[in-house]
N, C-alpha and C positions, 0 to 999 in steps of 0.2 A: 405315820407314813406321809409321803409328799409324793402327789401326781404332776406332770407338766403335760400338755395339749397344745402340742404347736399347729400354726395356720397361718397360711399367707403363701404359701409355694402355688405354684402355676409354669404356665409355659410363656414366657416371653421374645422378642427378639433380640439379637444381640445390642448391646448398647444399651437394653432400657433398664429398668429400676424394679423390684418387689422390695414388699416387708417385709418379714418372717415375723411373729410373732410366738411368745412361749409364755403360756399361764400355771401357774402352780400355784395348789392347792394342799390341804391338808396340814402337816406339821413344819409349816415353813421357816419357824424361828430356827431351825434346822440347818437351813440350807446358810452355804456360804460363797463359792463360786459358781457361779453359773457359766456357762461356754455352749455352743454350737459348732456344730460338726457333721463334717459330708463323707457320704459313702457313694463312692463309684465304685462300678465294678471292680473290685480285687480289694481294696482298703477304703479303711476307714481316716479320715485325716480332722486335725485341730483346723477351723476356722479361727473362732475369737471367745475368747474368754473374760469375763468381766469380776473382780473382785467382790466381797458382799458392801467395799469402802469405794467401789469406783474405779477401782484402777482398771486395765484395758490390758489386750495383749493380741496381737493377730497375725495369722499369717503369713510369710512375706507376700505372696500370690494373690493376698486382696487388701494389703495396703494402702489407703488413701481410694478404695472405691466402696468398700463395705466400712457402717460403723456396727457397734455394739451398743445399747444403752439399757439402762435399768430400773423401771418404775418400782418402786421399792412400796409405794403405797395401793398399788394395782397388783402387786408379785407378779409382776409378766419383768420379761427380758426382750427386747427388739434385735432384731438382725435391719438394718440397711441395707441395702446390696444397689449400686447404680454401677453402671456402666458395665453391666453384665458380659458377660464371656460366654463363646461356647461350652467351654474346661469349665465352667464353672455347675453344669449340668449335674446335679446330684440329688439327691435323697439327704436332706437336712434333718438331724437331728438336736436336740437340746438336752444337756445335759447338766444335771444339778449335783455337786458335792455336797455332800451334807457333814453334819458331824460325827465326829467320832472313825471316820474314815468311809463311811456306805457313800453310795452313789448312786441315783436315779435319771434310767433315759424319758424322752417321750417317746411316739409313736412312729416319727419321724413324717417329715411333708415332700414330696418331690418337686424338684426346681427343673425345668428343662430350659434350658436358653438355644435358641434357634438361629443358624448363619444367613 
């Protein structure tokens, strides 16, 4: 089994910066992609996705203002986020592909960005 526990959401103002952080534990050699993902009311949407080799994928909508990275020797996954948006207001989640086709969320953390 593989747990993740994200942390780092708050309420900020528009324009500023959090970190999102995501820790997984358990049967990690498991896991392969990792990504992050926001629910606003009515959907659920892809943020950014990080491969278990590095590779990246995001959004068009946070482009060049949020990164992804991935301590592979910590098992966390980081979200960036700078230059915050109101729209950017969500309930972040972390989400880990593992093998064999299963998938594990976390708990999810709330982001509110304020005008």
């Amino acid at each position: 089994q593989v747990q993740l526990v994200e942390s780092g959401g708050g309420l900020v103002q528009a324009g500023g910066s959090l970190r999102l952080s995501c820790a997984a534990s358990g049967s990690i050699f498991d896991i392969e992609t990792m990504g992050w993902y926001r629910q606003a009311p009515g959907n659920m949407r892809e943020v950014a996705t990080i491969t278990s080799g590095g590779s990246t994928n995001y959004a068009d909508s946070v482009k060049g203002r949020f990164t992804i990275a991935r301590d592979n020797a910590k098992n966390t996954v980081y979200l960036q986020m700078n230059n915050l948006k109101p729209e950017d207001t969500a309930v972040y989640y972390c989400r880990a592909n593992l093998k064999f086709g299963r998938e594990v969320w976390g708990q999810g953390t709330l982001v509110t960005v304020s005008s």
